[in-house]
C-alpha positions in Angstrom: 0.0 0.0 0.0 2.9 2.5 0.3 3.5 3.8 -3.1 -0.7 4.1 -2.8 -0.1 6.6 -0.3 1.9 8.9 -2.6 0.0 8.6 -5.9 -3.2 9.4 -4.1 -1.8 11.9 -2.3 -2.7 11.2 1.3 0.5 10.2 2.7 0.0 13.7 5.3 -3.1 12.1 6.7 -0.9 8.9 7.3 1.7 10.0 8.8 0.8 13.2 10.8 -2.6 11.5 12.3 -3.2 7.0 11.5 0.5 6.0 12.3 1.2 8.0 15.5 -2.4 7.1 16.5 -1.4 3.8 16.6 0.2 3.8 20.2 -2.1 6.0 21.9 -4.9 3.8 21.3 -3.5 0.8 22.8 -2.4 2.4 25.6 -5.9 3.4 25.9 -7.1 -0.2 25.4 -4.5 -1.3 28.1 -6.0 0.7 30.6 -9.5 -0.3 30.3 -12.4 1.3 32.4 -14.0 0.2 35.7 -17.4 -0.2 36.1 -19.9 -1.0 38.9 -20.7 -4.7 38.5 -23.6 -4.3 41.4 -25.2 -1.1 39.2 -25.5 -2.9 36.0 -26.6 -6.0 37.8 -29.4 -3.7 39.7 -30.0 -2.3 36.3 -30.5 -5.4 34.1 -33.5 -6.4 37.1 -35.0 -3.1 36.3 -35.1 -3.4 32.6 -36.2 -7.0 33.0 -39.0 -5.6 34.9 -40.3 -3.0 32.9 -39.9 -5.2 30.0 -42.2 -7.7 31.6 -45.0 -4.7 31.7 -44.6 -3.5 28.3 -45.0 -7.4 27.5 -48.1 -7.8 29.3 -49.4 -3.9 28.1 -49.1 -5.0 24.4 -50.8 -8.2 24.9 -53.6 -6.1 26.1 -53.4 -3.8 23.3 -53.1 -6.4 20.7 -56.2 -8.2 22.3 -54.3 -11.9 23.1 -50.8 -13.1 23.7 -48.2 -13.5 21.0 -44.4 -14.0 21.0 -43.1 -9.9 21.1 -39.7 -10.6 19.5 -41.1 -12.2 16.7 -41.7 -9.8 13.6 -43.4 -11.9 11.8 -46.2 -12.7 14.6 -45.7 -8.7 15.2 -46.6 -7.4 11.6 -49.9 -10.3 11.6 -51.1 -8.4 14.4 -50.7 -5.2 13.6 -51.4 -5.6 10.2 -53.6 -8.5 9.4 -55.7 -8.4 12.6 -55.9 -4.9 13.4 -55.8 -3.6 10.0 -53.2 -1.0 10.7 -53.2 1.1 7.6 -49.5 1.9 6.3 -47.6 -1.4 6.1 -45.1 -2.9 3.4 -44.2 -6.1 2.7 -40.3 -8.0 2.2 -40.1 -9.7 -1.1 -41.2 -12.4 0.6 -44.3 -11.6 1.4 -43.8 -11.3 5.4 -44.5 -7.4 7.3 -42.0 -5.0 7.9 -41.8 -4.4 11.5 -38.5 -2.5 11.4 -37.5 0.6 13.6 -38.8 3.2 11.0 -41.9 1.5 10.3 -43.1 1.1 13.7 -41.7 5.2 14.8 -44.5 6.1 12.0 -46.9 3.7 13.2 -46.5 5.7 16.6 -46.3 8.9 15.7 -49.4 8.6 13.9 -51.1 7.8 17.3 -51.2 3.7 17.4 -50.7 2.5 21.2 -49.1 -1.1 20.3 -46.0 0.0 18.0 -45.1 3.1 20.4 -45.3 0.2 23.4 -43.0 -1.9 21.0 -40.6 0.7 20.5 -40.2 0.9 24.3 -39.6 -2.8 24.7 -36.7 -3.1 21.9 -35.4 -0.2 23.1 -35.1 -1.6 26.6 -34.2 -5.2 25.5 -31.1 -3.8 23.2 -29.7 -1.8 25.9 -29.9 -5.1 28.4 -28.6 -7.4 26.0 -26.0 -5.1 24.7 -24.8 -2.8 28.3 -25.8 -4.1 31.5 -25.7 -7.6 30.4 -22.5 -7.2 28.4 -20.7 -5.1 29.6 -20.6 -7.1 33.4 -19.2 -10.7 30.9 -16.5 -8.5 29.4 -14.9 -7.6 32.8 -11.4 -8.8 32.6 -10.7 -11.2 35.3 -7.2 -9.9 36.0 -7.5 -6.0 35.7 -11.3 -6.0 37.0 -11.8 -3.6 34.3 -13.0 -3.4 30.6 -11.3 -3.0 27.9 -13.0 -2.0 24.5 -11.0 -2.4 21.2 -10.5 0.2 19.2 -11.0 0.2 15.3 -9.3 2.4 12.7 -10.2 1.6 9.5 -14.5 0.7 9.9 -16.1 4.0 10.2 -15.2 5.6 6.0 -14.9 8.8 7.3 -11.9 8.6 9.6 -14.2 8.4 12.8 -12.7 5.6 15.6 -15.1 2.7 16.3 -15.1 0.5 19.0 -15.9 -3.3 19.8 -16.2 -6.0 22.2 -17.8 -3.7 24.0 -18.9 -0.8 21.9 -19.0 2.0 24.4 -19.8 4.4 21.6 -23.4 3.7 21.4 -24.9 4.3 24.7 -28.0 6.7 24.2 -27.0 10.3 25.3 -30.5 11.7 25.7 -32.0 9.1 27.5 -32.4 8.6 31.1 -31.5 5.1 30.5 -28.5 6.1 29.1 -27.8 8.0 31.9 -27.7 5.5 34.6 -25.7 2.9 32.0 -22.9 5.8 32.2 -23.6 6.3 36.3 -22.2 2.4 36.1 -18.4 3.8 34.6 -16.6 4.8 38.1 -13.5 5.9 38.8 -11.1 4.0 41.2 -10.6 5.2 44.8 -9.3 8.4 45.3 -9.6 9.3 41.1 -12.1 11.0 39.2 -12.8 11.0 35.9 -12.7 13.5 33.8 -14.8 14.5 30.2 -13.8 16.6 28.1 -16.5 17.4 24.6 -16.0 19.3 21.9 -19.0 21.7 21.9 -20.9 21.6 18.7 -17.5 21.0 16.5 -19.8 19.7 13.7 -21.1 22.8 12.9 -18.0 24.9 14.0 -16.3 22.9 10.9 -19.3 23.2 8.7 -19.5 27.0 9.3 -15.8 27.1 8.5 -15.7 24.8 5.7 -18.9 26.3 3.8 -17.6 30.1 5.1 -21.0 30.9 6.4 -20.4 34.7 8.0 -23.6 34.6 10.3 -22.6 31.3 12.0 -18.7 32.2 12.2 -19.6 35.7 13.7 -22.0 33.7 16.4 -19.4 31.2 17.6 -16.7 33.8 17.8 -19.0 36.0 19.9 -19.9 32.5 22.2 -23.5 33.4 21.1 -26.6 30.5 21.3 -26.1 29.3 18.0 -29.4 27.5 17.9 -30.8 30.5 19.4 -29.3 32.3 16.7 -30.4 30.2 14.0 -33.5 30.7 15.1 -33.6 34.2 15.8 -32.4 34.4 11.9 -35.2 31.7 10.7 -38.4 32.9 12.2 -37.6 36.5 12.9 -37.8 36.3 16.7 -35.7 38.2 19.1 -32.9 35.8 21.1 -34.1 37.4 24.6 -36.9 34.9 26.0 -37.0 33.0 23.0 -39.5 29.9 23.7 -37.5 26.7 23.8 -39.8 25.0 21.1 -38.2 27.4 18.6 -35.1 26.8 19.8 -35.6 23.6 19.7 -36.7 23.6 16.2 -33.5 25.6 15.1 -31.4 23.0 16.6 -32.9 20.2 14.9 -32.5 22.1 11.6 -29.0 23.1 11.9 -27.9 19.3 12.8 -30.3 17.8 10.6 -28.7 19.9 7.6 -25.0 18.6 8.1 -26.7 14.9 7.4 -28.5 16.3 4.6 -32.0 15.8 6.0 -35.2 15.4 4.4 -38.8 17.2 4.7 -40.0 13.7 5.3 -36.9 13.2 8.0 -37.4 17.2 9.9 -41.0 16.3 10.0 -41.2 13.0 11.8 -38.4 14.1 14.3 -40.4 17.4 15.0 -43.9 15.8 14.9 -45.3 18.5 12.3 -46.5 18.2 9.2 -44.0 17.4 6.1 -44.8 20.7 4.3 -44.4 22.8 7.0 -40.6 20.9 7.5 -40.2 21.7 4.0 -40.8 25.2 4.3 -38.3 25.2 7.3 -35.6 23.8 5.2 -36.3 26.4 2.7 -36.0 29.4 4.9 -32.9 28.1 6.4 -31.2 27.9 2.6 -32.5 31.2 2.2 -31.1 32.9 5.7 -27.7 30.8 5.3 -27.1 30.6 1.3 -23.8 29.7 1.9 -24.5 26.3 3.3 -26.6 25.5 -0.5 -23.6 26.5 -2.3 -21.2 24.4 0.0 -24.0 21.1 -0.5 -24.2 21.6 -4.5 -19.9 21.9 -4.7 -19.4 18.9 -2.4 -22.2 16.7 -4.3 -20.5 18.3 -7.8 -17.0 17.1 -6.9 -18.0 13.8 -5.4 -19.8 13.1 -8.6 -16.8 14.4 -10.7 -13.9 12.3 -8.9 -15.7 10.0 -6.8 -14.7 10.7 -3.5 -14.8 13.7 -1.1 -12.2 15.5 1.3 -11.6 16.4 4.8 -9.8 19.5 5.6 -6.6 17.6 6.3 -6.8 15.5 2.7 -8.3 12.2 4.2 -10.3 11.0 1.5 -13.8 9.3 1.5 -14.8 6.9 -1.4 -18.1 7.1 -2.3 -19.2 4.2 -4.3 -22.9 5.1 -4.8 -22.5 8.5 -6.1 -22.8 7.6 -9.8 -25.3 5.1 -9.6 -29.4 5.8 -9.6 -32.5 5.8 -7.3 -31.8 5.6 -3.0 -28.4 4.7 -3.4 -27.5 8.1 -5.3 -29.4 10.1 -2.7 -27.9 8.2 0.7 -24.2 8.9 -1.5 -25.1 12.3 -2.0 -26.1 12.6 1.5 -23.0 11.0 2.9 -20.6 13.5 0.3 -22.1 16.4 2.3 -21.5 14.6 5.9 -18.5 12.9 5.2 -16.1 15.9 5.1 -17.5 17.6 8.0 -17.7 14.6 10.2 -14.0 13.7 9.1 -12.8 17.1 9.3 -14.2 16.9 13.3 -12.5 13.0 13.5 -9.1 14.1 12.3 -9.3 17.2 14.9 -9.9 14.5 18.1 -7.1 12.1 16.6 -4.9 15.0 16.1 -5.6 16.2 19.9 -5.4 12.8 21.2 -1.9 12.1 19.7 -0.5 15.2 21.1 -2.3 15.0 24.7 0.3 12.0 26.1 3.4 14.7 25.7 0.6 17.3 27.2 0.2 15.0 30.2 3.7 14.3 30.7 4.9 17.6 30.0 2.5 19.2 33.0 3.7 15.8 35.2 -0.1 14.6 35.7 -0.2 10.8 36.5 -4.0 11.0 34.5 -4.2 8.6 31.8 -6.5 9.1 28.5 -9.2 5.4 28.5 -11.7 5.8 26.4 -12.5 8.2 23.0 -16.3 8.7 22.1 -17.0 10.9 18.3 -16.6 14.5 20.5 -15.4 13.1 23.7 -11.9 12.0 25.5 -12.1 10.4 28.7 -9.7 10.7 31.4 -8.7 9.3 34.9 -6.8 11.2 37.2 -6.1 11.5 41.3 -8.8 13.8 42.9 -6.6 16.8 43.5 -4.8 16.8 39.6 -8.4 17.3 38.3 -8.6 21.0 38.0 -4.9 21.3 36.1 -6.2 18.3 34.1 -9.0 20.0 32.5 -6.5 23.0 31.9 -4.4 20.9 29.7 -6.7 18.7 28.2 -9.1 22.3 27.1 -5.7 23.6 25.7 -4.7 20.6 23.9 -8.2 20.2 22.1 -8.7 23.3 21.1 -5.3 24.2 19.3 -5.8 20.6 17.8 -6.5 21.8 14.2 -3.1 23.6 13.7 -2.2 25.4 11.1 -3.0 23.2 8.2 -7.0 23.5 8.6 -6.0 27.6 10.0 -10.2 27.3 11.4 -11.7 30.8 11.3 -14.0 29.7 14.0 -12.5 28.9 17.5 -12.7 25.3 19.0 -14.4 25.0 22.3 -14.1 22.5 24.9 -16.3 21.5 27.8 -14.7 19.4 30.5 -15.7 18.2 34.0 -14.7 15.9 36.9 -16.9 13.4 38.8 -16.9 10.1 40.1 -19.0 8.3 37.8 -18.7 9.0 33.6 -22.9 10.3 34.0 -22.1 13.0 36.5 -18.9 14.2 34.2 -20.3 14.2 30.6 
């Protein structure tokens, strides 16, 4: 592969972020994580629990008993029984009962797909966390140990396996008390330090969108910002459904979201998402111009770019029907979310001489999209978060020179939860 590296021009990203990455992640990997073995126990009783209600709640809403992890018994009931309008078949003739299917289902107001939705979600996060994650406790260290994966994720983005402690829901409560179950040893804390909206930060750098650069250099609410723009309402005592609105917008745009996509996440009708979309292109016309060059270029050479030269293939992006629109979609995400990957790997290769340099014993564990997490003595805490902030945020150097600056949020606690 080394000649490859020079005739495609991407020897940089090779040498200045994947080979010096190397070490630091299996340091991280050899230092694992400890969690609470009696929390996750405690919490596997409670989602066994609750799943036995939802059980018994959507045998009562489907009027007799049937096996709830079967599909195929699910999409007879819903479908054939209750006459659910709305459903599509496989090519083989059985219901699909998939995630999307069954959000619409509930959105448009049935009882038995919402109750559903509640049950998988609970039975994934048992099977995959508080089950899990108590087998993969190594014996000797009493700790976990995830594996980290550089070359899965196209755009640069790190994975991680056996457990994957990338996935645990943020929003939810659930969530929540799965991360209450990653503790720091006696006499540590740990510490998290997040990159505060650095999707957007790239993408208002990368498409050179004045409004948004102006707002993160003046630390303003960018959603309320975005907002403020969109619907003409002043930022003082904005109401936090428009805010809320904005902010589903402005992310939704950097994965190239639908009408159809806004409107089922905001639970209003598709033409009033459409008009949403619209008004933002309008405010921000920038951010069209950046979508149509990306797609343009993708289409013309077949790949897109981060701002350090890491390239992303995109295979789909010449062919026709949905596989042309998830490519196009992925042309527009790809360089922003690899722009923000190669800034962590970049800040995570320099942080060991950071550490060493300041003489902190706190070690980096574990790497999630935005976050690093850290593990320190109590009273090194405050000058961690000092070096860690400074290390993050002058991670994009010179080479990407970001007109937008980086920030970082970072706090110490006992438990991962308390510190995110």
């Amino acid at each position: 592969f080394k000649p490859l590296l020079h005739t495609e021009k991407v020897t940089t990203v090779y040498e200045t972020e994947e080979r010096p990455l190397v070490p630091v992640l299996a340091a991280m990997e050899r230092e694992g994580i400890q969690v609470d073995r009696d929390k996750l126990s405690r919490l596997s009783s409670d989602f066994s629990q609750r799943m036995a209600a939802l059980e018994a709640e959507a045998h009562e809403q489907a009027g007799e008993e049937f096996n709830i992890g079967s599909p195929k018994q699910l999409g007879e009931i819903l479908f054939d029984k209750m006459g659910i309008e709305g459903g599509k078949k496989t090519k083989t003739g059985a219901w699909v009962t998939d995630a999307d299917v069954l959000e619409g289902l509930a959105a448009a107001g049935h009882d038995l797909p919402r109750t559903i939705v509640d049950w998988r979600t609970l039975s994934k996060l048992r099977s995959t966390y508080t089950e899990a994650l108590q087998a993969a406790i190594n014996k000797e260290t009493g700790r976990v140990h995830t594996s980290f994966s550089m070359a899965v994720a196209q755009t640069g983005r790190l994975s991680s396996s056996d457990p994957n402690l990338q996935n645990i829901p943020v929003r939810t409560e659930e969530g929540r008390k799965i991360r209450e179950a990653f503790i720091a040893d006696k006499g540590n804390v740990l510490v998290s330090a997040d990159y505060s909206q650095i999707e957007l930060r790239v993408l208002a750098h990368m498409a050179d969108i004045d409004a948004l650069k102006s707002a993160f250099k003046e630390g303003l609410d960018i959603h309320a910002m975005t907002a403020s723009e969109m619907f003409g309402v002043p930022i003082e005592g904005m109401d936090p459904m428009v805010r809320r609105q904005a902010k589903a917008i402005n992310f939704g745009i950097i994965y190239g979201i639908s009408g159809f996509g806004l409107a089922r996440q905001l639970g209003i009708p598709q033409s009033e998402a459409a008009d949403y979309i619209k008004t933002y292109f309008k405010r921000f016309p920038g951010i069209r111009a950046y979508m149509d060059e990306t797609k343009a270029f993708a289409k013309e050479h077949g790949f897109v770019q981060t701002a350090f030269g890491r390239k992303v293939h995109l295979a789909g992006i010449k062919s026709k029907g949905p596989q042309k629109a998830f490519a196009e979609r992925q042309a527009i995400n790809a360089p922003i979310q690899g722009s923000a990957a190669d800034i962590i790997k970049r800040a995570m290769i320099r942080m060991p001489e950071a550490l060493a340099k300041a003489k902190l014993k706190a070690r980096m564990l574990l790497q999630v999209h935005d976050e690093l997490i850290f593990e320190c003595p109590e009273k090194e805490a405050e000058k961690l978060i000092k070096v860690a902030k400074e290390t993050m945020q002058s991670a994009a150097g010179p080479r990407m020179d970001l007109s937008v600056p980086l920030e970082v949020d970072a706090r110490a606690a006992t438990n991962w939860a308390d510190a995110h």
